[in-house]
C-alpha positions as CSV (number, residue, x, y, z in Angstrom):
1,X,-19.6,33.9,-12.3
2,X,-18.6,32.7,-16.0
3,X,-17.0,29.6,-16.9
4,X,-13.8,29.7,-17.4
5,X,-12.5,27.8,-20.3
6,X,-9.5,26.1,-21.1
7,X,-8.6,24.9,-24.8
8,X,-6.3,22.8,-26.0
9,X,-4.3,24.5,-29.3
10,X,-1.9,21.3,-29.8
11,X,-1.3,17.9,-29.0
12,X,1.9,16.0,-29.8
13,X,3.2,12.6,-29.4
14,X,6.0,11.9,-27.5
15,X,6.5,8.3,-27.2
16,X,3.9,5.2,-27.8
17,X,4.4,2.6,-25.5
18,X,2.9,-0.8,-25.6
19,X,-0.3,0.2,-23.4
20,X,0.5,4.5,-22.8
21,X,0.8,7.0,-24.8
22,X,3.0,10.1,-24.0
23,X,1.9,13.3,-25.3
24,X,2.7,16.9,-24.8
25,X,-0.4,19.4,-24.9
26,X,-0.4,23.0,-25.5
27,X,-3.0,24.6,-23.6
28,X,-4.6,28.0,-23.8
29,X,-5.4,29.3,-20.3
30,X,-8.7,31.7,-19.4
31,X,-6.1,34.2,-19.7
32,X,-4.7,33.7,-23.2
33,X,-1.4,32.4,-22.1
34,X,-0.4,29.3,-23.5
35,X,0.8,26.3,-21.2
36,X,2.7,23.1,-22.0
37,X,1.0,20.1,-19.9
38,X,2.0,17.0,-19.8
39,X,-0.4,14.1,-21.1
40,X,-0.7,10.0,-20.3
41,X,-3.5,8.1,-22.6
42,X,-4.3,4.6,-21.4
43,X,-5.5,3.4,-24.4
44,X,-7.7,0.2,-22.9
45,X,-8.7,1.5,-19.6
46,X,-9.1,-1.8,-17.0
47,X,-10.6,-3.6,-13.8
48,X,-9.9,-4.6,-10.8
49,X,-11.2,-7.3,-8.3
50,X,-11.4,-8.1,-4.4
51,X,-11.6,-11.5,-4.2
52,X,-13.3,-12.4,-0.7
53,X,-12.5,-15.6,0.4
54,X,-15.4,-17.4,2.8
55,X,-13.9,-16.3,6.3
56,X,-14.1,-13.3,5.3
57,X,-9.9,-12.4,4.2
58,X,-9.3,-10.8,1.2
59,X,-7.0,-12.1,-1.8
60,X,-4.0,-10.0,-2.2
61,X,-1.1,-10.2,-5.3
62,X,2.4,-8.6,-4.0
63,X,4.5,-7.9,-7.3
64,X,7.3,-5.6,-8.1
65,X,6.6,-2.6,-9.5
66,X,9.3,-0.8,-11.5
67,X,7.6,3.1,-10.8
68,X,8.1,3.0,-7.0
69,X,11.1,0.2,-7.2
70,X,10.1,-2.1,-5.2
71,X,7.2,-5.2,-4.0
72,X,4.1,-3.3,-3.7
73,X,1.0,-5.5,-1.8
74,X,-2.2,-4.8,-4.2
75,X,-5.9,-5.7,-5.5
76,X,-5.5,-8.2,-8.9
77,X,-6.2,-6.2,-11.7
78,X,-4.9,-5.7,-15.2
79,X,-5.8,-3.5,-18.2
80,X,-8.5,-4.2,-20.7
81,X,-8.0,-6.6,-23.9
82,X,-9.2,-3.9,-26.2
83,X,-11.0,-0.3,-25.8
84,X,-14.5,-2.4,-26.3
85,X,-14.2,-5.1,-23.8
86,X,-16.3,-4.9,-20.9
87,X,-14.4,-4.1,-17.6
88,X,-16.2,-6.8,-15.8
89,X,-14.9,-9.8,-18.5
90,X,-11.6,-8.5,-17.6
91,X,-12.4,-8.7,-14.4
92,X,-12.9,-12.6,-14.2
93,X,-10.4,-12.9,-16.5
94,X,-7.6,-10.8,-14.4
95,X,-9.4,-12.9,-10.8
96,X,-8.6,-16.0,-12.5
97,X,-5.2,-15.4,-13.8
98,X,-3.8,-13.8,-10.6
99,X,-5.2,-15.8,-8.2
100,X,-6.9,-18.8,-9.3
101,X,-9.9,-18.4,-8.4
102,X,-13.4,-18.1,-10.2
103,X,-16.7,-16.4,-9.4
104,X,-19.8,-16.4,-10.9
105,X,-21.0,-13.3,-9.9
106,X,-18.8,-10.1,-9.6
107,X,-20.4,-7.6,-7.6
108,X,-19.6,-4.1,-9.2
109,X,-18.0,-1.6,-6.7
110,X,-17.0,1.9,-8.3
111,X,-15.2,3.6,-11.3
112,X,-11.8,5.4,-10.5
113,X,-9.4,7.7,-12.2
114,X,-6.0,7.1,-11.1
115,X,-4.4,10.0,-12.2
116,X,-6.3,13.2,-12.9
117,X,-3.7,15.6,-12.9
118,X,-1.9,14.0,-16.2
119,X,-3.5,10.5,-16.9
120,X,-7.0,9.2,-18.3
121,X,-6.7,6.2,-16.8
122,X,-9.8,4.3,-16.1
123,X,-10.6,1.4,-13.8
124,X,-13.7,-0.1,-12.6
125,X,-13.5,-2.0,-9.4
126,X,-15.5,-5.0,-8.4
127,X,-16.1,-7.7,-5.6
128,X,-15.5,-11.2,-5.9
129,X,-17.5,-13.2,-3.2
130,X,-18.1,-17.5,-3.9
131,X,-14.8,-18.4,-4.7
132,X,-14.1,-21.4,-6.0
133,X,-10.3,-22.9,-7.0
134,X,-9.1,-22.9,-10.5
135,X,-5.8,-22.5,-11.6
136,X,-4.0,-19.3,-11.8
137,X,-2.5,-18.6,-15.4
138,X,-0.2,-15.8,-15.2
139,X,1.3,-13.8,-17.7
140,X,5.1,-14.2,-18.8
141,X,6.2,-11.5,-17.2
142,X,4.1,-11.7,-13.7
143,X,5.8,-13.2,-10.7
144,X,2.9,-12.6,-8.5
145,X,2.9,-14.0,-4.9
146,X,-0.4,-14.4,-3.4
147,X,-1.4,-13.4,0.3
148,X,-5.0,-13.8,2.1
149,X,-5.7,-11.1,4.9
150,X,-8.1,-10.0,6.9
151,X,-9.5,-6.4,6.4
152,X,-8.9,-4.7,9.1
153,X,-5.2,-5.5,9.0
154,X,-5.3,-4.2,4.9
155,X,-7.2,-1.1,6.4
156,X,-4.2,-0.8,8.7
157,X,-1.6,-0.9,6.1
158,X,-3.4,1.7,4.8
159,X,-3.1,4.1,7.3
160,X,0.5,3.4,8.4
161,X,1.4,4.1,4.5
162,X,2.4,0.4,3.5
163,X,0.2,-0.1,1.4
164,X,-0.1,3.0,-1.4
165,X,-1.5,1.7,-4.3
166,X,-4.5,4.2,-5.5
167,X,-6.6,1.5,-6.9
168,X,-6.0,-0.8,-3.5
169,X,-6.7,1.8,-1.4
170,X,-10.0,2.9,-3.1
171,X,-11.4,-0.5,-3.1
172,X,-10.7,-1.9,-0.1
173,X,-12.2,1.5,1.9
174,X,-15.4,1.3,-0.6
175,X,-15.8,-2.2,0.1
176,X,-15.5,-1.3,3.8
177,X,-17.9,0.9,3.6
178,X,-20.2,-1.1,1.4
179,X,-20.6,-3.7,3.2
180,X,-20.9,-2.5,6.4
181,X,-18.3,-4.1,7.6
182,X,-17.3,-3.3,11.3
183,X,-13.2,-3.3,12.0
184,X,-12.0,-4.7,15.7
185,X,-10.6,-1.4,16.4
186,X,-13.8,0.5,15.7
């Protein structure tokens, strides 16, 4: 069988934000017919960290996030300074400024795509093991709390839908996984 392609014939700008970009694309289908999609470019891309604490909990931030309206429970993370920064310097960077803590060694984890269907988004995930205090430095407009738990009780937030975040959910299950770590219900 062939492959099937699919060109884009137009793109147009709908609104530039302060980190997206809205576009409209006009699409020609395998079948000539030409299709209107909608298009999200994160311009920076960014990185996100679990910061494992030395019993073992992980670091959480709980913010409010405007999309779902409402305090969503999440990994730290934060988008890139610019297009050319490495995703693990933002890494430390968003670690130290959501939760105040350092590490010396990230550990990288995996690459997502939040968003396929309409959205390049990018984010690389790591883990954050050897903590040691700092001093968080948020942002202006963060009002972050901060929450330590223990895996198994995140992995059961996942599963009872509490916590939804497609970056959180990804992470935690991979570091799971990647560890090897056993859960009391298993």
């Amino acid at each position: 069988m062939g492959q099937k392609t699919v060109k884009r014939v137009k793109r147009e700008l709908e609104h530039k934000g302060s980190i997206l970009d809205i576009y409209s694309d006009y699409m020609e289908l395998p079948n000539g017919k030409i299709e209107k999609w909608d298009y999200v470019e994160h311009r920076k891309g960014a990185a996100a960290v679990i910061p494992v604490l030395p019993d073992g909990r992980i670091l959480m931030v709980r913010q409010y996030r405007n999309a779902l309206e409402r305090f969503t429970l999440e990994i730290p993370a934060g988008s890139r300074d610019s297009v050319t920064e490495p995703t693990v310097e933002c890494a430390y960077r968003e670690l130290e400024e959501e939760t105040g803590y350092r590490c010396d060694n990230l550990e990288f984890l995996l690459s997502l795509r939040t968003t396929v269907a309409f959205c390049n988004e990018m984010v690389d995930v790591y883990a954050a093991r050897d903590l040691t205090p700092s001093k968080q430095h948020l942002d202006e407009a963060e009002d972050i709390e901060l929450e330590a738990h223990p895996l198994d009780e995140l992995c059961g937030l996942i599963y009872e839908g509490v916590i939804q975040d497609g970056k959180t959910v990804a992470a935690i299950l991979a570091y799971k996984d990647k560890y090897g770590i056993k859960m009391d219900r298993e």
